[in-house]
DODREN-625252 format. One record per residue: x, y, z of N, C-alpha, C in turn. Coordinates in steps of 0.1 Angstrom, whole numbers, plus 5000, padded with zeros to 4 digits. Layout:
XYZXYZXYZ ...
//
This chain:
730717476676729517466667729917386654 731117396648731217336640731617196640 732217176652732417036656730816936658 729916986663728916946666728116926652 728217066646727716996626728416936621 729916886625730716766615730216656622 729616686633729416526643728016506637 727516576638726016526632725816456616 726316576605727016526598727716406593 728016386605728916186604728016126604 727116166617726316056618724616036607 724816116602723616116593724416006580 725116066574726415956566726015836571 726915796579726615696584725115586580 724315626586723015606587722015616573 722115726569721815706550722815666544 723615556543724115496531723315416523 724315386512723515346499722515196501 723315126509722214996518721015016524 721415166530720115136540718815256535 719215366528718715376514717615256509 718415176502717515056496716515026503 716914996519716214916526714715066526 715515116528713915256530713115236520 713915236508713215206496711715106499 712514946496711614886500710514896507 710414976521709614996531708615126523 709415176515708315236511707215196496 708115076490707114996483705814916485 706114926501705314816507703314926504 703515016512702115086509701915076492 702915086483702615136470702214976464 703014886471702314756463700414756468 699814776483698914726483697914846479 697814976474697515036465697114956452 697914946446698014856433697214736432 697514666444697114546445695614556451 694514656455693514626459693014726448 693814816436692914866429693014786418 693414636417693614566407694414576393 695214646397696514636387697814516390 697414446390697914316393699614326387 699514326379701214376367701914526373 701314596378701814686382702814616401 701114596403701714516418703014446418 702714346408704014266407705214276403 705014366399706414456393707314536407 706214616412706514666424707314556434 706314446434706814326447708414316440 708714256431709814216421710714346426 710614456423711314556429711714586439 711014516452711114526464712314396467 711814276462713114166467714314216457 714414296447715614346440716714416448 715414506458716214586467716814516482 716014426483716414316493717714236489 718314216476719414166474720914236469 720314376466721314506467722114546480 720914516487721014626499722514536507 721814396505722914276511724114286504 724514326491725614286482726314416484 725614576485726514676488726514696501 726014616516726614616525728114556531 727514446524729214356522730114426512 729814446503731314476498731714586501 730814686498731214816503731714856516 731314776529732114776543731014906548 729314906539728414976543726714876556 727814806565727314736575726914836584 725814896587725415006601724714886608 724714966621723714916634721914906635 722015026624720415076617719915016612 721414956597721014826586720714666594 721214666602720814586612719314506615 718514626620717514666623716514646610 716814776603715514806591715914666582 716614606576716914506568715714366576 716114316587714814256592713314326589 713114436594712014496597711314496581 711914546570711214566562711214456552 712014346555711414196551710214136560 710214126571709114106579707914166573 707614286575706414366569706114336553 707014326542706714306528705614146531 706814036541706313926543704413916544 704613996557703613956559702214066552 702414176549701114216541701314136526 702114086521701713966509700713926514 701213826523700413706526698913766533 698813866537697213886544696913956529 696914016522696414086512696313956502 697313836500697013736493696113636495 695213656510694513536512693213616516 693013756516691913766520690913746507 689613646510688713626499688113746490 687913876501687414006496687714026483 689214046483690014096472689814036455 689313896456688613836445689313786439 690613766435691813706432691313546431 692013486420691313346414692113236421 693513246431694313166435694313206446 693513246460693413286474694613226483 695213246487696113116501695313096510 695512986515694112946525694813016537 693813026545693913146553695213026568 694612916565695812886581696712876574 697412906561698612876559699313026563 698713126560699113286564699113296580 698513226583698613206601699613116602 699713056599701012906605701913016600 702313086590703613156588703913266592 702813356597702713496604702813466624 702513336626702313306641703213256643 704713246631706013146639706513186651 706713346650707513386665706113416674 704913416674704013406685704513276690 704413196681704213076685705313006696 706513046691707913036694708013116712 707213216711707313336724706413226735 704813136734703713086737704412976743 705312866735705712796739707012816750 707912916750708612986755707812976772 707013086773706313106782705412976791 705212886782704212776787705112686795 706712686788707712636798708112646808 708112786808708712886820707512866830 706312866827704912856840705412766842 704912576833705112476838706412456848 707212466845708512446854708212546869 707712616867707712746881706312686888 705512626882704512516888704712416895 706112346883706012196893706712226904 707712316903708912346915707912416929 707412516923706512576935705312506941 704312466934703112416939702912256939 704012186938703412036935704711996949 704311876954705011756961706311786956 706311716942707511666935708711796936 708211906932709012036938708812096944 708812026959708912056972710311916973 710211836972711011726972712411786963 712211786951713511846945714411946952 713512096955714212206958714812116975 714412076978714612016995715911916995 716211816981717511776977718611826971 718311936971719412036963719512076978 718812116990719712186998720112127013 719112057014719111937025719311777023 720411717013719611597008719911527019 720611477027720711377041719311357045 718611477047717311527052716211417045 716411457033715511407023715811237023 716711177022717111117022716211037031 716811087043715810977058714810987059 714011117049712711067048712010947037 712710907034712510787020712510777007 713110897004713310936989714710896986 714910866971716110816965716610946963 717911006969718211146959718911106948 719511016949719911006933719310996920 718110946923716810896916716411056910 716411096924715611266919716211346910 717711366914718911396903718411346890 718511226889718511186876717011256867 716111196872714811276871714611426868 715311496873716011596872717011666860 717311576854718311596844717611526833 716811446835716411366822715511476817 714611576829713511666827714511766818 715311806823716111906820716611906805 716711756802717511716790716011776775 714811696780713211726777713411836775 713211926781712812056779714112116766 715312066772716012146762716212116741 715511986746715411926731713911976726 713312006733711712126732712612226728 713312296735713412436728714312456718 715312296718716212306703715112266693 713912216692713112236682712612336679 711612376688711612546689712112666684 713612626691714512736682715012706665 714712606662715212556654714712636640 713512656641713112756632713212866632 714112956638714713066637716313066635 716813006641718112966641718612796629 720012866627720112736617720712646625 719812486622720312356630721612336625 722412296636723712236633724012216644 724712086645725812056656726212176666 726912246663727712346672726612496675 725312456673724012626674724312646690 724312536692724412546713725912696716 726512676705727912726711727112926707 726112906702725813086698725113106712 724213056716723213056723723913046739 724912976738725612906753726013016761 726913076759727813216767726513306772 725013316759724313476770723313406778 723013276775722413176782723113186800 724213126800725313136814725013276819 724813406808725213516816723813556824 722513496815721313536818721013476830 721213326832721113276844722013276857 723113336855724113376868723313486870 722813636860722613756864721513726870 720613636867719513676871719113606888 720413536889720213436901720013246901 721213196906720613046904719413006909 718912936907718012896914716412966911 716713066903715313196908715013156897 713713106888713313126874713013296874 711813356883711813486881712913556876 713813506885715713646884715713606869 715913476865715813436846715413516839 714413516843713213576833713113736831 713113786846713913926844715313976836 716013876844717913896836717513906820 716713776814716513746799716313906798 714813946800714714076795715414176794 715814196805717014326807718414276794 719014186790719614146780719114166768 718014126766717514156754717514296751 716914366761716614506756718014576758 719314556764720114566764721414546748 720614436742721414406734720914486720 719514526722718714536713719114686715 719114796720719114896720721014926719 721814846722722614886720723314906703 722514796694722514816679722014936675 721315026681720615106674720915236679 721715266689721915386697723415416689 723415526683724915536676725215616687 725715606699726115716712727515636715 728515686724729715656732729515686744 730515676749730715746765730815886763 731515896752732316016754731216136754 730016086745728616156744727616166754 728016086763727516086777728316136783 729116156783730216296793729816436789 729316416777729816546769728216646775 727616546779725816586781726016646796 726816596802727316676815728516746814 728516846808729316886803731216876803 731516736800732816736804733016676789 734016746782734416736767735916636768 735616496756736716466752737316486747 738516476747739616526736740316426732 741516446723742616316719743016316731 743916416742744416466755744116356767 742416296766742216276779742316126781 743016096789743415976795742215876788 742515786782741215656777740815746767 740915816763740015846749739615796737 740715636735740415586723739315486731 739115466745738215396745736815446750 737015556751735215656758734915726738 735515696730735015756721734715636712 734515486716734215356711732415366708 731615366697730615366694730415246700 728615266709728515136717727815056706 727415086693727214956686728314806687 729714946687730914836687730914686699 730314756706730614696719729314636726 728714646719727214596723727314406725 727914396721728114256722728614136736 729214276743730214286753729514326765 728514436766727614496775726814376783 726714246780726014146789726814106795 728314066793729414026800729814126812 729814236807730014386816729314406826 727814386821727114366838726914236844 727314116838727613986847728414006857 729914096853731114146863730814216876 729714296869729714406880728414406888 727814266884726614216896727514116904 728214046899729213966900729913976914 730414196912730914206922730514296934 729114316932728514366944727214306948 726914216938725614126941725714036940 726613886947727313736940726013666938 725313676945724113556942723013626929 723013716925722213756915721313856917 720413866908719013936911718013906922 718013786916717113736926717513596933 718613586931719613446937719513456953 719113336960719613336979720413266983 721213336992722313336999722213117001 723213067004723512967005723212907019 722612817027722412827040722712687043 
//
């Protein structure tokens, strides 16, 4: 019993430090600004807002130095800059409110619809490409040079031609999505090298060749990567639920008692291996013929 209230105990610690604290803070300024702000205390509002980015630059300065970095601060530090963001900007542009300096209303849309926008274009890729390959000539021809080219060949097509065609398309799309991404991520020379490793893992896991297997693998990664920041659990906590208790004693224990925040990073690599070694072609990858 008491082990289980020092374990909880930690983990509450943990999780309320003085960073993420702030960050609550803020999230709770957010109702108290638009209070203020629609009963027209304007000086109050802005005082509030001002208090809010105060705690937005605390929260950063006693996470770093302090060595007060959680999995949670992670999380809420996005989340409640997002939200201050965006009820500014809708509470600053609605005409109702009467305010003598309005924001015109598509500038609060062009800045609230970046990641719609970014997801739309995302998706419009992924159809187009699963269009031309599946329902047109032209990808009936491609997929048929990738597995038959002799074939293709003697029917009157250049395969080389198609290759190249192929890669110029390929080159297209990827300088689409280095613009794309570009507004979330910072441009520079070397961004390919962040993005490159879960890229490889998403399209091995999900199957060469399969956009579907992609597009599944992507998800399962994301939600994989995303839930592993936020779950403060181990192995060892997952044994312990079936009742088999670790100890210092038991064989691997420094590594079944590794918080999977630690390792969350690693968990896409981990199931690449072990689809790797009972499923070689993927999710949705076909056998070679």
């Amino acid at each position: 019993m008491n082990t289980q209230t020092s374990s909880a105990e930690q983990y509450r610690t943990a999780i309320l430090t003085t960073a993420n604290q702030l960050t609550i803070l803020r999230i709770v300024f957010i109702p108290v600004f638009i209070i203020l702000l629609t009963a027209g205390n304007t000086g109050l509002a802005l005082a509030t807002f001002v208090a809010a980015g105060i705690t937005d630059v605390l929260d950063g300065v006693i996470a770093r130095r302090f060595g007060q970095k959680t999995s949670i601060g992670t999380v809420l530090d996005p989340l409640a800059d997002k939200l201050l963001m965006v009820t500014s900007l809708v509470i600053l542009s609605l005409p109702q409110m009467g305010f003598p300096n309005v924001l015109p209303l598509w500038l609060t849309i062009l800045l609230i619809s970046r990641d719609v926008l970014m997801m739309l274009v995302a998706l419009v890729m992924l159809a187009s490409i699963y269009l031309v390959l599946k329902r047109t000539r032209i990808g009936l021809v491609i997929q048929a040079a990738l597995s038959h080219p002799q074939t293709v060949e003697a029917l009157g097509h250049n395969v080389p031609r198609v290759f190249m065609l192929v890669f110029g398309g390929g080159c297209a799309l990827a300088g689409l999505a280095g613009v794309i991404g570009g507004v979330a991520f910072i441009t520079e020379p070397s961004m390919a090298a962040s993005v490159g490793p879960i890229v490889f893992v998403v399209v091995v896991f999900g199957g060469l060749g399969s956009l579907a297997g992609c597009f599944i693998a992507s998800l399962i990664m994301g939600f994989v990567q995303t839930f592993a920041v936020v779950l403060e659990y181990s192995p060892a906590d997952a044994l312990a639920a079936v009742g088999i208790k670790v100890t210092s004693e038991t064989p691997l224990a420094e590594v079944l008692t590794i918080p999977l925040p630690r390792i969350g990073a690693l968990l896409p690599f981990v199931m690449l291996i072990v689809i790797l070694l009972f499923r070689p072609r993927g999710l949705m990858g076909t056998r070679d013929t």
